[in-house]
C-alpha positions as CSV (number, residue, x, y, z in Angstrom):
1,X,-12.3,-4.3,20.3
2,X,-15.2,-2.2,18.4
3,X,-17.6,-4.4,16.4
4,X,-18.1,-3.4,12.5
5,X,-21.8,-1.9,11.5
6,X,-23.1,-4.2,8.8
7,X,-22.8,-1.9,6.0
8,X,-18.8,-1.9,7.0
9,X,-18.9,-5.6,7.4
10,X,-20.4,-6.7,3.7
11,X,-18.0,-3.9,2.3
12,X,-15.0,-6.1,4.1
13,X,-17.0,-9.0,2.9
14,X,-17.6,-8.2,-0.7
15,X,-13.9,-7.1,-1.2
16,X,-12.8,-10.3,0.4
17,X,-14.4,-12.7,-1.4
18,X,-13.9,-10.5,-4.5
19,X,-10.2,-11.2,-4.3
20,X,-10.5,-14.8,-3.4
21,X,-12.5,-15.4,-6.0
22,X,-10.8,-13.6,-8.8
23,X,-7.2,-14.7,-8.0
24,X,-8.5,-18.6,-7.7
25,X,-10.6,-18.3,-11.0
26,X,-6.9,-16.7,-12.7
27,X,-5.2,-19.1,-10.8
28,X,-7.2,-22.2,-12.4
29,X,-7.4,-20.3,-15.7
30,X,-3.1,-19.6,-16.2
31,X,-3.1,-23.8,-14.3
32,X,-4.7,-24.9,-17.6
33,X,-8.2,-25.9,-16.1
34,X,-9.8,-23.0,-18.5
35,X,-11.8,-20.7,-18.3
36,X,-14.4,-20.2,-15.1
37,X,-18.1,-19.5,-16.6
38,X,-19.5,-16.4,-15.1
39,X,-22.0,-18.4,-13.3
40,X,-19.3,-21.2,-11.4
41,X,-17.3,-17.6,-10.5
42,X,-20.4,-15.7,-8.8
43,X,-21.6,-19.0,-7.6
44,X,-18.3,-19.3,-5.8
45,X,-18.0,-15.6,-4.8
46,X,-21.4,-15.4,-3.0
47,X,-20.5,-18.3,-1.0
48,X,-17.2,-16.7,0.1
49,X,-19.9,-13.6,0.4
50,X,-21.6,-15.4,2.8
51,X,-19.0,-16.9,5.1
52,X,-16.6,-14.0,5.4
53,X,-19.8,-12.0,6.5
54,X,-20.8,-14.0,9.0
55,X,-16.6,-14.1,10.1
56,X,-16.5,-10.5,9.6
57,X,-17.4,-8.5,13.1
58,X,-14.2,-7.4,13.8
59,X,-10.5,-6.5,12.6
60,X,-8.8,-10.1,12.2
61,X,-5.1,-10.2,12.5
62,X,-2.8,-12.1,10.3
63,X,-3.2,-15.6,11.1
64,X,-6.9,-15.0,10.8
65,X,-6.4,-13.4,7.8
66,X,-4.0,-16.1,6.4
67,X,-6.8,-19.2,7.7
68,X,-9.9,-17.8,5.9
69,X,-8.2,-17.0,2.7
70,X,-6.7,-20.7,2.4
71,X,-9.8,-22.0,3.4
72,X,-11.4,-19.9,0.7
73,X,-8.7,-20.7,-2.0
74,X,-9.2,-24.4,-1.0
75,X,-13.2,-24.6,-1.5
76,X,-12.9,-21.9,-4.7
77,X,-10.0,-24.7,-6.2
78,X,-12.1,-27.0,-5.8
79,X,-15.7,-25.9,-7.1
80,X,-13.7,-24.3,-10.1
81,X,-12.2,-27.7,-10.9
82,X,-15.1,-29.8,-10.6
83,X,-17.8,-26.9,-12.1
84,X,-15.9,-25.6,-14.8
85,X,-15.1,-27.4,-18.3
86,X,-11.4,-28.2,-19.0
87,X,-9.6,-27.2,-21.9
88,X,-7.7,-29.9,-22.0
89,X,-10.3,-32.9,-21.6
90,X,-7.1,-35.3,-20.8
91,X,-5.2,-33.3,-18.5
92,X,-8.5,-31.2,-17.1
93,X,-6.8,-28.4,-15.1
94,X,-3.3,-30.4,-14.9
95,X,-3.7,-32.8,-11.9
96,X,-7.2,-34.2,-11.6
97,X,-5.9,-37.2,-12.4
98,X,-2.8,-37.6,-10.4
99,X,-2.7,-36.8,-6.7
100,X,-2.2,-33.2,-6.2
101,X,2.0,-32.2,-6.7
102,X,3.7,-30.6,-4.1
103,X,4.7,-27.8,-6.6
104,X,0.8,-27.3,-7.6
105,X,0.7,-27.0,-3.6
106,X,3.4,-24.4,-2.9
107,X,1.8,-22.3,-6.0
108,X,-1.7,-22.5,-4.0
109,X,0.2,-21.9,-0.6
110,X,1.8,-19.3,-2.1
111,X,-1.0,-17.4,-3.7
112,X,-3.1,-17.3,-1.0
113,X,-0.2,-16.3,1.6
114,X,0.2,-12.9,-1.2
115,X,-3.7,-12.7,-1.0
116,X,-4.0,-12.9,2.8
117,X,-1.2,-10.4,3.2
118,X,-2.6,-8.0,0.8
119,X,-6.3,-8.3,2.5
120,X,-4.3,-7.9,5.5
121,X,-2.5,-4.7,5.2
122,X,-5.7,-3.2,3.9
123,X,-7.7,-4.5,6.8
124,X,-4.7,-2.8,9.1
125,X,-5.3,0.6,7.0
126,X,-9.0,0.3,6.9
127,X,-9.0,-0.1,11.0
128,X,-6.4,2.6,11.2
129,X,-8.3,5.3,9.5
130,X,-11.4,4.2,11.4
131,X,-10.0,4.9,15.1
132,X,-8.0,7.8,13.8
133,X,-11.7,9.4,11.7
134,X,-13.6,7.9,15.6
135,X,-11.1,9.9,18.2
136,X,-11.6,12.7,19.6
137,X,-9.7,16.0,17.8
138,X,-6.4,16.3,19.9
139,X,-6.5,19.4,22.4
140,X,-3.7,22.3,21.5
141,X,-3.5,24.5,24.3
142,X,-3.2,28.0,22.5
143,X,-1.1,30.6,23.9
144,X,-2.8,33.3,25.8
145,X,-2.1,36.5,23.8
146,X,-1.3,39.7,26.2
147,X,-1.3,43.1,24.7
148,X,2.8,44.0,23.8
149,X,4.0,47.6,24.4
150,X,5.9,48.4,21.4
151,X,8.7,50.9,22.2
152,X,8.8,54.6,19.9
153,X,11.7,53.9,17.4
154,X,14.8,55.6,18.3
155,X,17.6,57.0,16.7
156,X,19.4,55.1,13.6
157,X,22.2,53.3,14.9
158,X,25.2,54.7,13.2
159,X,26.4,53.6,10.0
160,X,29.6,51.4,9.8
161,X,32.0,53.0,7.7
162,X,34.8,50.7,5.7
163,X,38.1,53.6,5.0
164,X,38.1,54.5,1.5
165,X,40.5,52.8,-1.1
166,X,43.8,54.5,-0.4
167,X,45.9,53.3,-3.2
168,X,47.9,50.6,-1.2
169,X,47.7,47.1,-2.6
170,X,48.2,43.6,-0.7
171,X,51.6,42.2,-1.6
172,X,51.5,39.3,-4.0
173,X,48.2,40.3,-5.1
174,X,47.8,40.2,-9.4
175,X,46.5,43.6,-9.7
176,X,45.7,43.6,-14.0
177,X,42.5,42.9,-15.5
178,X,41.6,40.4,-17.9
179,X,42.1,37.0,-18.8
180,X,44.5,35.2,-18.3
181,X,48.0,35.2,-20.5
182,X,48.1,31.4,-22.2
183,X,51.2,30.1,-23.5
184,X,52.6,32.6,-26.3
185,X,51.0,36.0,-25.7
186,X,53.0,37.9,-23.5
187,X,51.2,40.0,-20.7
């Protein structure tokens, strides 16, 4: 499997940990935790930054995928809870309290599932265009082209003649011209 250069790799690495990050600081702002600060979110991206780069050497398939973005979403839960200010000083994001539900679970479980899949189908279409742009250009053997001798037109074939109207008609045929008669107008 070819290895990534390391421009390629912090592009993978920057979009990954761009999405992590801004679906768990979205996730913890619609939960009721508030808003992230600017600095909490970078904070948190740049150590995404750092780990998916050093993961990042070559195309991952699903369940890799899947792992590193719920690992992400984990850590990025909970630096946003524990760095960021609650708007709601009693209920500070919703379950800090109380243990975590199993609902708040399945939302995080289901987040990052839509994440990894999404980071996955572009990591498919990413690989895809760079084996297709690194093979070679497919071979089309071209037909060898021999000179055609092109026979002198002859004569005009001859002309198909249709016999000339000769007043018969086709029995049952409505010979008149017009439209038709509707009901009271006699033809």
């Amino acid at each position: 499997m070819p290895s990534a250069s390391s421009a390629l790799r912090l592009a993978r690495a920057v979009v990954f940990a761009t999405v992590c990050g801004a679906v768990s600081a979205a996730g913890h702002a619609l939960a009721g935790g508030g808003l992230v600060p600017f600095e909490v979110y970078l904070a948190g991206v740049l150590a995404a930054l750092g780990l998916a780069y050093l993961i990042d050497g070559r195309e991952r398939g699903p369940a890799a995928v899947l792992t590193a973005t719920v690992s992400t979403q984990m850590v990025l839960h909970q630096l946003f809870d524990r760095l960021a200010p609650a708007s709601a000083p009693s209920m500070a994001h919703g379950h800090a309290a109380a243990a975590p539900t199993a609902g708040m679970a399945l939302v995080h479980l289901t987040a990052a599932a839509l994440t990894a899949w999404w980071l996955h189908r572009g990591e498919r279409a990413l690989w895809l265009v760079i084996h297709l742009y690194g093979a070679p250009p497919p071979l089309i053997p071209l037909p060898v082209a021999a000179p055609i001798e092109v026979a002198a037109p002859g004569p005009a074939p001859a002309a198909f003649t249709v016999p000339a109207y000769a007043g018969r008609s086709v029995p049952g045929a409505i010979t008149r011209r017009g439209p038709p008669a509707g009901p009271g107008r006699a033809g």
